[in-house]
C-alpha angles and dihedrals in degrees: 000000000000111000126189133171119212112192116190113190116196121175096264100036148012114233112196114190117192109209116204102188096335086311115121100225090163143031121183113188110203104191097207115247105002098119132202104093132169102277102025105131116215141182103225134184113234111239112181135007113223096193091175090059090038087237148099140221118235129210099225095157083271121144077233131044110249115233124223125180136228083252097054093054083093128220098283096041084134106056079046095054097053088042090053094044085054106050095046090061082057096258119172098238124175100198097204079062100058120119095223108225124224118306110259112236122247098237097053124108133256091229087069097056101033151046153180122289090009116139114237126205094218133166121212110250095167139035126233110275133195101302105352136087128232127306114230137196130186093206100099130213124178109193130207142163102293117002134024113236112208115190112231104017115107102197139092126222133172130225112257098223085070092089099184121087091199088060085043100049086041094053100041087051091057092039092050082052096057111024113102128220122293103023135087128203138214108214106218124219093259094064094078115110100015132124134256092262100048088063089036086058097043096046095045090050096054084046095052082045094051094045077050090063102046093045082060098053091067089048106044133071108231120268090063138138095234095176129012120218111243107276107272092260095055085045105055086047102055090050093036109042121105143139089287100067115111101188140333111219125198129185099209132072097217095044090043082053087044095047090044107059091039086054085047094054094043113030108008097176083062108058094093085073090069109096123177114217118235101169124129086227122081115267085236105051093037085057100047086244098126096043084054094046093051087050101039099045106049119099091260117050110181126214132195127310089015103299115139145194127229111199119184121175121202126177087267108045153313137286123189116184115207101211116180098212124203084337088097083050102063096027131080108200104066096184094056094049093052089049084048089049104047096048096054082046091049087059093046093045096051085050089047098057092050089040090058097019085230102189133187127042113346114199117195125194101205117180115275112273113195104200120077086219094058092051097050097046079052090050093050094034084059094042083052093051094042088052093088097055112107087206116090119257152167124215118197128194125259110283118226084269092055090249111149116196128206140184129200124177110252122202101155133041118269113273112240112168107202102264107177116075129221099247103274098220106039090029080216100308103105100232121068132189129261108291094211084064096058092092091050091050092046084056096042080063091052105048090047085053100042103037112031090030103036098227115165102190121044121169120191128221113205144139123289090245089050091043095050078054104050096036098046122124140356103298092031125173102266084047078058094046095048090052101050097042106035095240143117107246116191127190126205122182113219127188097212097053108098107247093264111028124110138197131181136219145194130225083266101059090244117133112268106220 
């Protein structure tokens, strides 16, 4: 399978597009600068005790208090709390050093282990979502390339999916030779195969992360960020890379620095993959990517032969409907065309919840099937699909009213691109001005820009029918434009511009107004 990530950097948000054999199959959404993402580790001041919830809000800096749970006190919340205290009282503390205290149970109260106006060493393990604040644990985990490295824990394990006891053995016997005291470690799958020195790197790296942190604690007041998650392109790289990239394109020239040396730390017989974008197209459109999110995200996704998809989302949870569209109406065997249907809706639906990262529970209306056989090879067809989504989840068989249900962890909130446009010619006012003026208006622009402003480079964003129009022939209008006011005037059709919208640029890519 052919993999390829288009990143595409604006001034407000990193998109990030992966690409299985020219097909989108996710889309991560990084808004730049807000913070509080899954990972980030805090020290965080307790604000209220909720006995009867066995939890606790936490103040995180947060607009709202972040809630963590008895449970996710972890098992050495103890040890955690006294090095914290102490630190905080600026105590010199070498935390290999540390003596761990007792295990806390797992039916105690958090009463017993908390309390207000503490301050709380916590890592984000959920977004903000909707109307909730962000979900907390104590239980710390620091991941890397190659391993996990978990504070406190004192024990190795190795991921399942590594089959093969040899590579086990092999990895557990380097890990137990570098890993210091006091901490335990999860060997991830792409470990397998890699030196010494790889693991060494990676482990000594989350180490020198996690002394960061605490060094921070003496010095910061809570509530305080102590250690920020990788950006969300780094860190869909480091868990997604593997031999069957084929390139990695980026639109813009600081994040293609940033990609590539972290290529080059990580993977350096890679880097060649990493390709910077220099088109006067957007990434997006140039790579088919926008045409599939408008397509992909709406409420009815069609599928072949006239089958569709109805997908509703509530606060609870999802329903998507499986409709078969005019396809009963030119088969006979109706069993057979709801078995063809499902299936081909089975495959979309497993892309769709990693498209959108719909989490929670997922509830999906198929069309009846009346043969046990047919649902369950329906059953086991949507677990095999499923199989390839990094996110947790849980797949049921289809219930007596040919419900299946479906649930999918969910840490961030669902991504849902706008796709539903103002109206580009009345901008939601109803009336519009005369079309055949539009060029005049786009001129009026330049000649303002050019001549009262003195800008010498002007590049003009439209739509691809205006910009057929203006660049057409051999003398076209912008040849005309350029003649008669000195500058260079440079169109760029762009999909997601409304027909007749315009926006201006300079030679520096900033907004002319």
């Amino acid at each position: 399978m052919n993999k390829e990530l288009i990143i595409n950097v604006t001034s407000s948000e990193i998109s990030i597009a992966l690409i299985e054999d020219k097909q989108l199959v996710e889309l991560n959404t990084e808004k730049c600068k807000t913070g509080f993402a899954v990972g980030d580790i805090y020290l965080g001041k307790v604000r209220k005790i909720m006995p009867g919830l066995n939890a606790a809000f936490v103040n995180i800096g947060h607009e709202k208090d972040a809630f963590i749970h008895y449970l996710d006190l972890g098992s050495q919340f103890v040890s955690l709390h006294k090095l914290v205290n102490n630190l905080v009282n600026r105590k010199n503390i070498r935390f290999e050093a540390l003596k761990l205290d007792p295990p806390i149970g797992k039916t105690g109260k958090i009463a017993s282990q908390i309390s207000g106006g503490q301050p709380i060493l916590v890592q984000i393990a959920k977004e903000a979502i909707s109307t909730k604040g962000p979900r907390l644990t104590s239980d710390i985990s620091l991941a890397g390339r190659h391993v996990v490295l978990i504070p406190f824990a004192n024990k190795i394990s190795v991921s399942q999916k590594i089959r093969s006891n040899e590579e086990k053995k092999r990895l557990r016997k380097i890990v137990e030779e570098v890993l210091p005291k006091n901490y335990g470690v999860i060997i991830r799958t792409a470990a397998i195969g890699k030196s010494e020195e790889d693991i060494r790197h990676d482990i000594e790296t989350l180490v020198g992360r996690w002394n960061m942190a605490l060094e921070r604690v003496r010095t910061q007041a809570a509530p305080s960020l102590l250690l920020g998650e990788m950006s969300r392109t780094t860190t869909i790289i480091r868990d997604l890379l593997n031999g069957s990239f084929s390139s990695i394109v980026v639109d813009d020239a600081s994040v293609y620095e940033e990609v590539k040396e972290y290529i080059r730390t990580i993977a350096p017989e890679k880097e060649k993959i990493v390709k910077l974008y220099k088109g006067n197209v957007p990434i997006f459109d140039n790579y088919d990517i926008s045409k599939q999110i408008k397509s992909l995200f709406a409420k009815y996704v069609s599928l072949r032969r006239g089958a569709y998809l109805i997908i509703e989302h509530t606060e609870a949870l999802h329903v998507i409907d499986v409709n078969s569209g005019n396809r009963a109406k030119v088969d006979d065997d109706q069993e057979r065309t709801a078995m063809d249907v499902n299936l081909a809706s089975a495959e979309e639906i497993a892309r769709q919840l990693r498209l959108r990262d719909m989490g929670g529970i997922i509830v999906i209306d198929f069309i009846d099937l009346h043969k046990s056989e047919n649902r369950q090879a329906l059953y086991e067809k949507m677990k095999e699909l499923m199989a390839s989504d990094r996110a947790k989840h849980t797949v049921l068989p289809l219930s007596k009213f040919g419900l299946m249900q479906i649930t999918r962890q969910r840490v961030r909130p669902e991504t849902a691109p706008e796709v539903k446009e103002t109206c580009p010619t009345c901008h939601g006012t109803g009336t519009i001005m005369p079309s055949v003026l539009l060029d005049q208006q786009i001129e009026n622009k330049i000649a303002y820009f050019a001549s009262d402003k003195g800008v010498k480079h002007i590049k003009v964003k439209v739509s691809p029918f205006v910009a057929a129009y203006l660049t057409r022939g051999l003398i076209s209008v912008r040849m005309r434009w350029m003649m008669k006011y000195h500058c260079v005037v440079k169109i760029v059709s762009d999909q997601s511009t409304g027909l007749v919208e315009t926006k201006f640029y300079g030679k520096d890519g900033q907004e002319l107004v």
